[in-house]
C-alpha positions as CSV (number, residue, x, y, z in Angstrom):
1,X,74.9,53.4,175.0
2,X,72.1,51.3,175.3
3,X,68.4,52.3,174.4
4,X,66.2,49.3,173.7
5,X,66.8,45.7,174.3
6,X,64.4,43.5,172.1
7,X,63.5,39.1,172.9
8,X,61.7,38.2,169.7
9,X,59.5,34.5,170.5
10,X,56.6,32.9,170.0
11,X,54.6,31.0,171.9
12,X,55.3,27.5,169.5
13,X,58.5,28.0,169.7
14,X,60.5,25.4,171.7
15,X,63.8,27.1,171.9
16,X,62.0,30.4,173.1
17,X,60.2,28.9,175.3
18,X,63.7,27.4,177.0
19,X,65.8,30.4,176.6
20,X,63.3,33.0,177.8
21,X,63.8,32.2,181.5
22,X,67.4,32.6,181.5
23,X,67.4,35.8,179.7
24,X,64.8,37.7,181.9
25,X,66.8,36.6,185.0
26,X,70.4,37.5,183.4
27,X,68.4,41.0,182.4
28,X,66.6,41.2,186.4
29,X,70.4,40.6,187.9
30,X,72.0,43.4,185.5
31,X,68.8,45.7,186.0
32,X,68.1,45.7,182.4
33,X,64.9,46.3,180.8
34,X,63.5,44.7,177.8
35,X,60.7,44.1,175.5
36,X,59.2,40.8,174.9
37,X,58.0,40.8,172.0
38,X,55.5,37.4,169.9
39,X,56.1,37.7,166.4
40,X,52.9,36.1,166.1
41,X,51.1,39.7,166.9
42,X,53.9,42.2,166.0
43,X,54.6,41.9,162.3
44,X,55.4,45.2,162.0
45,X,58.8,45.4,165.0
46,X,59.5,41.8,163.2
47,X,59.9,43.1,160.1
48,X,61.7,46.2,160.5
49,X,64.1,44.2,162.4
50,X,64.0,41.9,159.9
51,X,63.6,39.0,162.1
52,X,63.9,35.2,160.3
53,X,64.7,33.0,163.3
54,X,63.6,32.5,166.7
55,X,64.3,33.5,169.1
56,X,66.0,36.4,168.1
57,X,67.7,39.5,170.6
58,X,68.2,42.8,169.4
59,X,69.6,46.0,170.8
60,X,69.7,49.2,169.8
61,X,71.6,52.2,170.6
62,X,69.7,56.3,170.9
63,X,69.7,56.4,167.3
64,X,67.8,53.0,167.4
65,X,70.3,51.5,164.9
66,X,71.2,47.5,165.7
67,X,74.1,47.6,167.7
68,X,73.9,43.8,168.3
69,X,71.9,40.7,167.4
70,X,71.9,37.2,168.1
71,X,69.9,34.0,167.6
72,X,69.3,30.9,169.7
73,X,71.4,29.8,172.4
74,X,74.4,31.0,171.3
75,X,72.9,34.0,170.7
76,X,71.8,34.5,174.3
77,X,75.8,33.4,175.1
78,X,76.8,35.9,173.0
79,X,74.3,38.5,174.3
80,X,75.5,38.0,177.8
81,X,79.3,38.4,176.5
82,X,77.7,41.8,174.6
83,X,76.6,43.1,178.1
84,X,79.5,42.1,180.6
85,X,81.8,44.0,178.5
């Protein structure tokens, strides 16, 4: 089961900056809820998460253990896979 879905950008980031759309929408249409979250002011979620590259999704299940992560566009592809089934 799902608990906590995580987008992890910043504002200088191009790739974020594309992707983000596409993920909020794909998250409104599945009536998902997420955190958005700017590694520029949250060092401490980036770190526990032990995020290295932008932008990055996590999600988590109860227990708040990573039950999946992905990274750029083909992590938002995958992500979407992740969810449909």
């Amino acid at each position: 089961m799902l608990n906590k879905i995580y987008y992890f950008g910043a504002e200088w980031c191009g790739q974020c900056s594309a992707i983000f759309p596409q993920f909020k929408a794909f998250c409104e249409v599945n009536n998902l809820s997420y955190g958005y979250i700017d590694v520029e002011g949250n060092e401490k979620l980036t770190n526990q998460f032990h995020v290295k590259n932008l932008p990055t999704i996590i999600v988590t299940d109860n227990n708040d253990k990573v039950i999946f992560r992905g990274v750029g566009f083909s992590g938002f592809k995958e992500f979407k896979e992740f969810i449909i089934d």
